[in-house]
N, C-alpha and C positions, 0 to 999 in steps of 0.2 A: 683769627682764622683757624676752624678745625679742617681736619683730615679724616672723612669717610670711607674706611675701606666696606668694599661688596665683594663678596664670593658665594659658591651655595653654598657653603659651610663653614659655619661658625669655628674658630680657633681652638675650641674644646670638646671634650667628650661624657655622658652626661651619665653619674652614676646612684640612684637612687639607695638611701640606707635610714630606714624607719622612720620616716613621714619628711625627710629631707633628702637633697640634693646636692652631692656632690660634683665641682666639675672641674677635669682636670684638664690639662694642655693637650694636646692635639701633637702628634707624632709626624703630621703630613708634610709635603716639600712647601704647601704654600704658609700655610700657619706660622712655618719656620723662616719663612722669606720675609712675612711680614711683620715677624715679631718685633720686631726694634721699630715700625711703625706705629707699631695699635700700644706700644712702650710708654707713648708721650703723651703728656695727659690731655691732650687736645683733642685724642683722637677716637673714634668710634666703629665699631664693625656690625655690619649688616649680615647674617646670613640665617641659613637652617638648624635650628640647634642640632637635629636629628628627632629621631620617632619618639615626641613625648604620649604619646598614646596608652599607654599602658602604665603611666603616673597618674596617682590619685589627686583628688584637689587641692590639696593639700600640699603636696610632691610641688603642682604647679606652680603654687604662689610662690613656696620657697626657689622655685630653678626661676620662676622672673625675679624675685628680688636676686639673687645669684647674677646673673646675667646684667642688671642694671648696675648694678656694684663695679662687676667686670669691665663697663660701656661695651657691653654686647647686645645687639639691638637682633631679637628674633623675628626670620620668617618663620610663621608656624604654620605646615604640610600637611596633609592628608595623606596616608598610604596611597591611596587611589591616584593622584598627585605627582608623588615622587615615581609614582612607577610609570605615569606616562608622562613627564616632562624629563626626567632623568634618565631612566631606565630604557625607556622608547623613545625620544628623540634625540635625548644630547649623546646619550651611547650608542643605540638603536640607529640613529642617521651622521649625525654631527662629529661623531669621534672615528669610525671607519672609513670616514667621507676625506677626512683632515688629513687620514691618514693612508689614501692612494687603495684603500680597502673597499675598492666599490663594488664585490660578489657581497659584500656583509652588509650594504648599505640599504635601508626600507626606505622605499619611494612611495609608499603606498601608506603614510604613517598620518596620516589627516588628522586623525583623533590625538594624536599626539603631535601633533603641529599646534593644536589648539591649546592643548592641558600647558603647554611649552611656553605658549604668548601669554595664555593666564598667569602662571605663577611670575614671567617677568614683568607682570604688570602689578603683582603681589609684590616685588621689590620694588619695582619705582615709585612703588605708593610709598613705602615702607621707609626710603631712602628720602626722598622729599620732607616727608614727617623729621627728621630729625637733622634736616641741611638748612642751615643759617644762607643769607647773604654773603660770599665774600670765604664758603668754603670750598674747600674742594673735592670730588668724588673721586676714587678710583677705585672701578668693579673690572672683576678678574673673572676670566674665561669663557668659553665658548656655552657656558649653559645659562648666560647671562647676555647674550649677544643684542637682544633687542634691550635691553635697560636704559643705556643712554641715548636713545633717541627716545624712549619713554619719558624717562626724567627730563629730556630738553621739554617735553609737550608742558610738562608741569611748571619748569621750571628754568627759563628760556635762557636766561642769564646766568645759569649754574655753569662750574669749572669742571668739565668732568674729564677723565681720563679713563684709557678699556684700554685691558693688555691681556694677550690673548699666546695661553699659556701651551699651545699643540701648535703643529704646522696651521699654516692658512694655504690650503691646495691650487695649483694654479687655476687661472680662471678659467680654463676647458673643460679640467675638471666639477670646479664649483659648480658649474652652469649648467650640471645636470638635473641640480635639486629644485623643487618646483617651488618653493619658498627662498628663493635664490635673492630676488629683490628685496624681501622686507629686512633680511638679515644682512644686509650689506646694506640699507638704509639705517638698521639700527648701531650700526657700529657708528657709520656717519654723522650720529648726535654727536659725538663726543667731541672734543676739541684736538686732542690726541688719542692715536690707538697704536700701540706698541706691541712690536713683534721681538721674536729672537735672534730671527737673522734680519739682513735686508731682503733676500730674496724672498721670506715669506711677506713682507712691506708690500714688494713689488708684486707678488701676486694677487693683492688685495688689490691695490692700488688700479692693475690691468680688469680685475673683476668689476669696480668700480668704474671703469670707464664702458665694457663691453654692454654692463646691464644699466646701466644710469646714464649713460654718454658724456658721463663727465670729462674734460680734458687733462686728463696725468701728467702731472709736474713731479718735479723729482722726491718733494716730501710733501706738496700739500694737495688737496684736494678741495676745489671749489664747490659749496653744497648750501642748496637753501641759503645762499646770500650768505655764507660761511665759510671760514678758511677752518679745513680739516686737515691737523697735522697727522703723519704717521714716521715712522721710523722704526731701525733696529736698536735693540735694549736689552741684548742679552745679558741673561738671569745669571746670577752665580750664587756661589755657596758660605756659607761661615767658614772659611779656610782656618783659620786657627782655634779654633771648636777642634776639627777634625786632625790638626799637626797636634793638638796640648793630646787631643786621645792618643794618637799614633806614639807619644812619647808618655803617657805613663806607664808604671813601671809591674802593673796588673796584664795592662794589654799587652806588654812585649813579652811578660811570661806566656799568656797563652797564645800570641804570634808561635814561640819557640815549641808551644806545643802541637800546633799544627804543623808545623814544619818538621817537630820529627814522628809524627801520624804518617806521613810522607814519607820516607826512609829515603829522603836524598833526594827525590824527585823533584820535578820540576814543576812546581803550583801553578795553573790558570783559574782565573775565578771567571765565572758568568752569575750577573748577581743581576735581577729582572722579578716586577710584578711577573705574575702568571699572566700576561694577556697577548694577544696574538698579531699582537705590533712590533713586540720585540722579537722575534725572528727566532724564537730555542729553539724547533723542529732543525731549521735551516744550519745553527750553529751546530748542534749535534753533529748532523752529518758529515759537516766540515773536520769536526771531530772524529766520526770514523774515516773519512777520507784522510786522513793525515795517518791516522794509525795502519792502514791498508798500503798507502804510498809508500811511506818509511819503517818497514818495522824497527829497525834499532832504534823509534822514537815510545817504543810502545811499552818498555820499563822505564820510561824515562816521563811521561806525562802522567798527571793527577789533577785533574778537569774537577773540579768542584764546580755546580750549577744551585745558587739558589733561587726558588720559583717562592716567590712569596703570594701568598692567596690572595685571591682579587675575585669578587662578583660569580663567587660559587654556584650561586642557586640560579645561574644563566646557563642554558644545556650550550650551549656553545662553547664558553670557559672550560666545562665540564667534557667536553668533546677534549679538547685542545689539551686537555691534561693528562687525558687518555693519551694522545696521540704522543707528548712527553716522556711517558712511560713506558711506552711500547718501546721507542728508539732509543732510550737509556736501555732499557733490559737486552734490547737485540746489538748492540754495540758491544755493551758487558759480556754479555753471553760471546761474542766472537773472538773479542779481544781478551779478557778476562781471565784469570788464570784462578787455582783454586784458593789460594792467598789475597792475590788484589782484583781489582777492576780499573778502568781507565776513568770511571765518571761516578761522582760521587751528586747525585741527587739529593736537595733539602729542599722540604715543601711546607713553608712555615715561617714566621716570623722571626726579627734577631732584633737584639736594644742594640743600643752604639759601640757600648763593646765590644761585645762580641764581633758586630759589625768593621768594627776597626783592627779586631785582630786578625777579620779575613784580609780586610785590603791592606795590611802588611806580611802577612803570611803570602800572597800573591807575587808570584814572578810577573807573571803577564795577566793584567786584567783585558776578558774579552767581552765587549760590549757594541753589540753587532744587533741591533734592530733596523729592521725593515725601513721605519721612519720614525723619527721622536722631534718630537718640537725642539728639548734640549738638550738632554740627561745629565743629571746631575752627578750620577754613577761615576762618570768619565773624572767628572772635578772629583768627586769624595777620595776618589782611588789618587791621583795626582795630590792630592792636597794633603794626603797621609803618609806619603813616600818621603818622609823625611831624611833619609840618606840618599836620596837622590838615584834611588836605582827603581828596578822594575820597567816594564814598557807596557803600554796601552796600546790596544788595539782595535781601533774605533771606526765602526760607522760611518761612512760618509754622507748616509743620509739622515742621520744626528747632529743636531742643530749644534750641538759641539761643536762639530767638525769644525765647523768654521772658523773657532777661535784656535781650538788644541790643534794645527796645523805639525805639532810636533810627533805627533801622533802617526802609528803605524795606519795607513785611513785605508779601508777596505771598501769594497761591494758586496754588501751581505745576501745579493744572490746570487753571489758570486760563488760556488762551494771552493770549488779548486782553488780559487782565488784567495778564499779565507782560511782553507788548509795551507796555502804558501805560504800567508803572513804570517800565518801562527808556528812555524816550523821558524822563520826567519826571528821570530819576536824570542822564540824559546833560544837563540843560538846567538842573540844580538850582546856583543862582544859589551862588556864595562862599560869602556869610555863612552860610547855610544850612547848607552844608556844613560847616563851623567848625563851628557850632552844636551840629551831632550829631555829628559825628565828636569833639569834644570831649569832649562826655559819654558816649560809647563807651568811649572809650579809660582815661579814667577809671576805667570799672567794669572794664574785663576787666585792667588794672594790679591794681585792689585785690584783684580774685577769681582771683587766679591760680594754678596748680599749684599750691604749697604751701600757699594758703589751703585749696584744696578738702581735699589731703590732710590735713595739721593740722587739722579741724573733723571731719573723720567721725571720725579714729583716737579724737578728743576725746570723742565721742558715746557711740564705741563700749566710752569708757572708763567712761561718764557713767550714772546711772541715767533709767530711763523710767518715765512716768507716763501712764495714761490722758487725753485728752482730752474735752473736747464740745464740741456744734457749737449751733448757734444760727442761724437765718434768719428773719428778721419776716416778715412779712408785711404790704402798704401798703394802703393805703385806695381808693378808683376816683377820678375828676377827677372840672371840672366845669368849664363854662364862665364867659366873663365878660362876652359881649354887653351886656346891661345894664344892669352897672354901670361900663360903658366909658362909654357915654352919659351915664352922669350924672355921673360926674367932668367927661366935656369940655362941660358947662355951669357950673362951678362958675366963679367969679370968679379964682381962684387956684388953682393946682395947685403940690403938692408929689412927687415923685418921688426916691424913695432904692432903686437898683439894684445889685443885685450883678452881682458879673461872672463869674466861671468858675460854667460849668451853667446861665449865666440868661442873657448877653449874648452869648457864645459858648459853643462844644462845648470839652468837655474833651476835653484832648491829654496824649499818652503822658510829654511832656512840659511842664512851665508853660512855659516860654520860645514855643513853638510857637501859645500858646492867643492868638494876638496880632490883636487889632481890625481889621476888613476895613474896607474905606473906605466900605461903606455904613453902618455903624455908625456912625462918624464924621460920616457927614452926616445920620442922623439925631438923632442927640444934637445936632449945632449947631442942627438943625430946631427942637426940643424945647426948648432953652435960650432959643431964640431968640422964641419963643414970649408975647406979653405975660402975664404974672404967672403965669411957668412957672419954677420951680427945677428944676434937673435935680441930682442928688448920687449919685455912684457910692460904696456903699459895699461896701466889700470887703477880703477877708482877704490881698490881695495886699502885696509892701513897698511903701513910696511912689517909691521909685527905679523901676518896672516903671510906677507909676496916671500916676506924671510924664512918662517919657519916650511912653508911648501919651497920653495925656489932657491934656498940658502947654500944649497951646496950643487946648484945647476949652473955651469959657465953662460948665464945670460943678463942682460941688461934687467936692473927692476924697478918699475919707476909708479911709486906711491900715489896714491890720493888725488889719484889725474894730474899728479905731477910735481908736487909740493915737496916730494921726499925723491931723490934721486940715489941708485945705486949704479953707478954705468959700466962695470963688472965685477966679476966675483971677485977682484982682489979689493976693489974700491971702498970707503965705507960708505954710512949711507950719510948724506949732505943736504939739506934743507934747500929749495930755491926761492925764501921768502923771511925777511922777519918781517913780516908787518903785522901791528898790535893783531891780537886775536878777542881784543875784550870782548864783543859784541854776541860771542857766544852763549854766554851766558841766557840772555835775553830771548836769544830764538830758543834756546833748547825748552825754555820753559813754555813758549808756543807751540812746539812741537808736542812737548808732553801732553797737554792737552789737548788738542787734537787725536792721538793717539789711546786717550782716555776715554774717548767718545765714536773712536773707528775700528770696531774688529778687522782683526788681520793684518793690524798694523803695528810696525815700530821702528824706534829709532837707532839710528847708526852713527856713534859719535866716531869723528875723527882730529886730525889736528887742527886742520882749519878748515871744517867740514862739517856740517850736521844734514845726515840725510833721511827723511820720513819713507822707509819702505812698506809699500802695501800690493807686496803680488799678491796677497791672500783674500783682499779686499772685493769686496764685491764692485765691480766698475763702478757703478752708476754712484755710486756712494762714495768712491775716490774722488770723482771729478768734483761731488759738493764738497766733500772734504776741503780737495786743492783748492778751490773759488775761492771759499772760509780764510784759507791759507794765506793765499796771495794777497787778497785783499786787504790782510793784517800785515804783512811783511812790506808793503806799497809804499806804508807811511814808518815803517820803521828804515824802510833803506834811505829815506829821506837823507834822514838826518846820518847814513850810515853808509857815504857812496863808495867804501871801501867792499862793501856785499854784493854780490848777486846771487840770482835764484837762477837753476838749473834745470829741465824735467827730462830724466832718462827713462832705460826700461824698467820701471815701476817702482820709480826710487826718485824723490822731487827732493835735490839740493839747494842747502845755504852754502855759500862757499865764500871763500875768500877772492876778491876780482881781481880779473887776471892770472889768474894759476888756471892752467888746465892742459887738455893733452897736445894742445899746440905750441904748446910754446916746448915740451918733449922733441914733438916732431921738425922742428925747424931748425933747431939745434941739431941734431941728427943728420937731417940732410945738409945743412950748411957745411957740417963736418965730413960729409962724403957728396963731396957734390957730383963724383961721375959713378956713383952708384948705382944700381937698380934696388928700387923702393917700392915693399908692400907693405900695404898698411890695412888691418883687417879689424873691425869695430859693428856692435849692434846697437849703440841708441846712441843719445842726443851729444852725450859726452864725446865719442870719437867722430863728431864730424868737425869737433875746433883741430881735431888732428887731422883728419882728409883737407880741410880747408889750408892747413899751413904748409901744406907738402907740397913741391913745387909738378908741375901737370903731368912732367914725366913718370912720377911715381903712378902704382898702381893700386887705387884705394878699393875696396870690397866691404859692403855694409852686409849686415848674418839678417834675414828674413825680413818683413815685408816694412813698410813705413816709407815716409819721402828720405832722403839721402842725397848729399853730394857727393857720393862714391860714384866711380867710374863704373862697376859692377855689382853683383849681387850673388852670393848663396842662399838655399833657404835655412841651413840649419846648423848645428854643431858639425854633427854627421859629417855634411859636404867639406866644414873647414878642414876640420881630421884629412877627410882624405886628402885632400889640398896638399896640407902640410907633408902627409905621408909622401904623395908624390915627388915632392921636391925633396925629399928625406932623402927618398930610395934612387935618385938619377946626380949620378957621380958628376962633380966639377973638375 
């Protein structure tokens, strides 16, 4: 079996010298994505060499023997051609359209609607010519959109794969272009078609139903007597390509040289083709907005912006660069002094180098486009940060986003909004910065270029199955005025609190969700209290309830219960040896899983493994979970010492029998003419509302079904809660 890559351009670049043909590798994100595929000798590439027009006959023969050598399989273009299949509708319609840019969008592009279907019918031909039985195709991008439904005409029984490397717009949007159906039939040929996020899946997927009436499952697509897989597949980078640069000992000399070009300053890089997706105008200004807000930030910032050249000879580009330069020059000129300026402009090309001694030179890399399928900017900057500092500050509508969750995430038209974060990015303390950049780098190491490749080629080897979806629906609150009152007459109060969604907000991260100092002083309030127990119970490890709560006079009580601290003089005491082997086995389910679900990961604890995915796109969690359970169903067989658990957006293996009731029972057993509050937001504290006997008083935090007597909706409301009964003397 070989492996047919298609894109519109060929891996190389084509340079003529006295009646031959040089060609050399190809600098571009996708060339570099696919290199380790087109590597193996099985494998073959389809695309455009580029403009051999101006090669003699001679030149020709040699650049096809070149190219066969290489297994590079040419389409060969006309000017005429490229400029209206490329230039006029995959730019012209197809890339402003993708990209929510619909004042830029030609609806009126007929002639190049046509030139557009011709040349992909120039590759399907092209591509069929050199596909065996029993291989498999994958064509890349949106300039290629009808091909696999071309090559199914040819070739019914082909394996083809389409991954489609910009946003896929929602279907409101799609559905304005008057070729709306063929190009969403042609994607249809394929067996798989792979997105970056799921949410661009799920916009295809919605486009597919409104214009075809197909019925949406949650990955496949029924078509022509066909199961049409799709999913997310986010792309990543050569991560250690980009850590060996960051650590040679060339690049960190001139890292040191830009840093002292700088005189102490504080570096931001903006590093972007020149084209008008990426949002420079808009960062600019966010630029003088920050300099006009704070001046004591205004010797302190050194904004490097590279605009590297892209599709010059387009008056639009050419507008757009104008429009660059005005606003760098009007910024400078206000802020500017007769020594420095605040924004240093470069319009031009960099090798890796160089490139690698900006994004180590860089405090804060800012990477704020309008809309991007992915950027790879966001990983190059993170995957160069080898000492683990620097902060990114990214896009949220950058298909990133959704994995770099660690990440400073803005609204890039947002200006104020991207001047705060950039003030906040420039001031954000060390540790912090450790912190996330840690777990950044982490994730774009595991998910990188070959992970992405290996896991779709996987898929696309893989059978598909329908999915479903599933959404509850939660029940309304309700207040707790009075019986706030009447617990704070009781003689004795008992208090057992969770803590993530009940005493703080959840964070994209646990390490982040960490206790503000009012907390802290109302809990000593509360403790301090005559015949007041205070007991945090919660799913956290006891190494995280210790170093926050370590020196708070309250109860702390571990991993829903497994680790007991019953006050601060107490130590901390196990309420369990039973074997924990079984670990092992799930975490390596979980790891995979996690392998295959942005936004997701795992939380080890002592006899705990929990999969959290707040970051996850829903629809993609619950197939995730299905995957899950379905695997764990027959492993708990043989395992009756396990159960599965699903809280607020954290799906536990745990150990059976431990949880927050058996906390709670104990507690009340031991103060039986107490008055008892018990406050929890997911599934974990209702084994505690359940074990507390009727007269306690249980409160679940926001919406979902509950056996709580009551309801708040939010942090907010518990704070004040707590506060009241802080502030009202016993």
């Amino acid at each position: 079996m070989s492996t047919i890559l298609v894109s519109n351009r060929l891996p190389v670049t084509l340079h003529a010298d006295q009646g031959d043909v040089v060609l050399k590798p190809s600098a571009g994100g996708l060339a570099t994505a696919l290199g380790s595929v087109h590597a193996r000798g099985d494998t073959k590439w389809v695309g455009w060499p580029g403009d051999v027009a101006r090669l003699t006959a001679t030149e020709r023969d040699a650049l096809d023997r070149r190219l066969q050598d290489a297994r590079l399989v040419p389409v060969h273009l006309t000017p005429s051609e490229v400029q209206r299949y490329y230039d006029g509708f995959s730019n012209g319609v197809l890339w402003p359209l993708c990209h929510y840019l619909l004042d830029k969008v030609n609806l009126e592009a007929t002639r190049d609607w046509v030139a557009y279907r011709r040349v992909n019918e120039r590759f399907a031909d092209a591509v069929a010519k050199v596909t065996k039985p029993g291989d498999e195709v994958w064509v890349h991008d949106y300039q290629l959109a009808l091909v696999p439904q071309l090559l199914r005409l040819r070739q019914p029984e082909a394996k083809i794969g389409f991954f489609l490397h910009i946003p896929f717009p929602s279907a409101e949007v799609f559905r304005i272009l008057p070729w709306r159906e063929d190009l969403v039939r042609g994607l249809l040929g394929a067996d798989l078609v792979g997105f970056h996020t799921a949410a661009y899946a799920f916009h295809f997927a919605y486009a597919a139903a409104q214009l075809l009436g197909i019925e949406p499952a949650f990955d496949v697509l029924k078509h022509d007597e066909r199961a049409v897989r799709f999913g997310a597949y986010p792309i990543g980078i050569d991560a250690s390509a980009f850590e060996g640069l960051a650590r040679d000992e060339n690049v960190r000399a001139d890292v040191a040289r830009i840093r002292a070009s700088a005189a102490g300053k504080r570096i931001v890089l903006g590093l972007d083709r020149l084209d008008y997706t990426k949002g420079i105008p808009r960062r600019l200004m966010a630029i003088g907005k920050l300099l006009d807000r704070e001046p004591g930030l205004r010797d302190k910032l050194h904004f490097i912006q590279l605009a590297m050249p892209t599709r010059e000879k387009v008056d639009s580009y050419a507008d757009y660069r104008r429009t660059v330069n005005e606003l760098v020059g009007r910024i400078n000129g206000t802020y500017g002094t007769p020594t420095s300026v605040p924004i240093h402009l470069l319009h031009r090309m960099i090798g890796p180098k160089e490139l690698a001694a900006l994004y180590g030179a860089a405090d804060v890399m800012l990477v704020t486009p309008l809309r991007d399928g992915m950027n790879l900017v966001a990983k190059e900057y993170v995957a160069s940060r080898v000492d683990d500092d620097g902060v990114l500050v990214l896009s949220e509508f950058a298909g990133a986003a959704t994995e770099l969750q660690e990440a400073v995430r803005v609204n890039p038209y947002d200006i104020d909004g991207v001047a705060a974060a950039l003030a906040r990015a420039m001031r954000m303390p060390p540790d912090e910065q450790r912190l996330r950049m840690q777990a950044l780098r982490k994730r774009v190491s595991a998910h990188d270029v070959g992970h992405w490749a290996r896991s779709f080629l996987e898929h696309l080897e893989a059978a598909s199955s329908p999915m479903s979806r599933r959404s509850p629906a939660p029940p309304p609150s309700v207040t707790l005025t009075r019986r706030v009152e009447e617990l704070d007459s009781a003689p004795e109060l008992v208090l057992l609190l969770d803590y993530d969604g009940t005493l703080v907000p959840f964070a994209s991260m646990p390490d982040l969700a960490i206790p503000d100092e009012s907390l802290i002083q109302t809990l000593m309030a509360l403790s301090a209290r005559p015949g007041t127990q205070v007991h945090l119970v919660s799913g956290r490890d006891r190494n995280s309830l210790e170093r926050w709560f370590g020196a708070v006079p309250v109860g702390l009580h571990a991993e829903h219960g497994y680790w007991s601290r019953e006050s601060i003089e107490a130590p901390w005491l196990s309420n369990s040896d039973a074997d924990l082997g079984w670990k092992d086995a799930v975490r390596r389910m979980l790891d995979d899983v996690v392998a295959r679900t942005e936004g997701s990961f795992v939380e080890e604890k002592t006899a705990a493994l929990g999969l959290h995915y707040r970051a996850t796109e829903p629809q993609l969690a619950v197939r995730r979970l299905d995957e899950l359970k379905a695997r764990l169903h027959g492993f708990m067989k043989e395992h009756g010492d396990v159960e599965m658990l699903e809280g607020a957006k954290v799906f536990e293996v745990r150990l059976r029998g431990i949880n927050k009731g058996i906390i709670a029972s104990r507690l009340a057993q031991a103060h039986p003419h107490a008055a008892v509050l018990a406050i929890g937001d997911d599934r974990t504290d209702e084994d505690m509302f359940a074990a507390l006997p009727e007269r306690a008083v249980t409160v679940h935090v926001g919406s979902g079904p509950t056996r709580a007597h009551y309801r708040v909706g939010n942090v907010v409301e518990v704070r004040a809660l707590l506060d009241t009964l802080r502030s009202t003397p016993r």
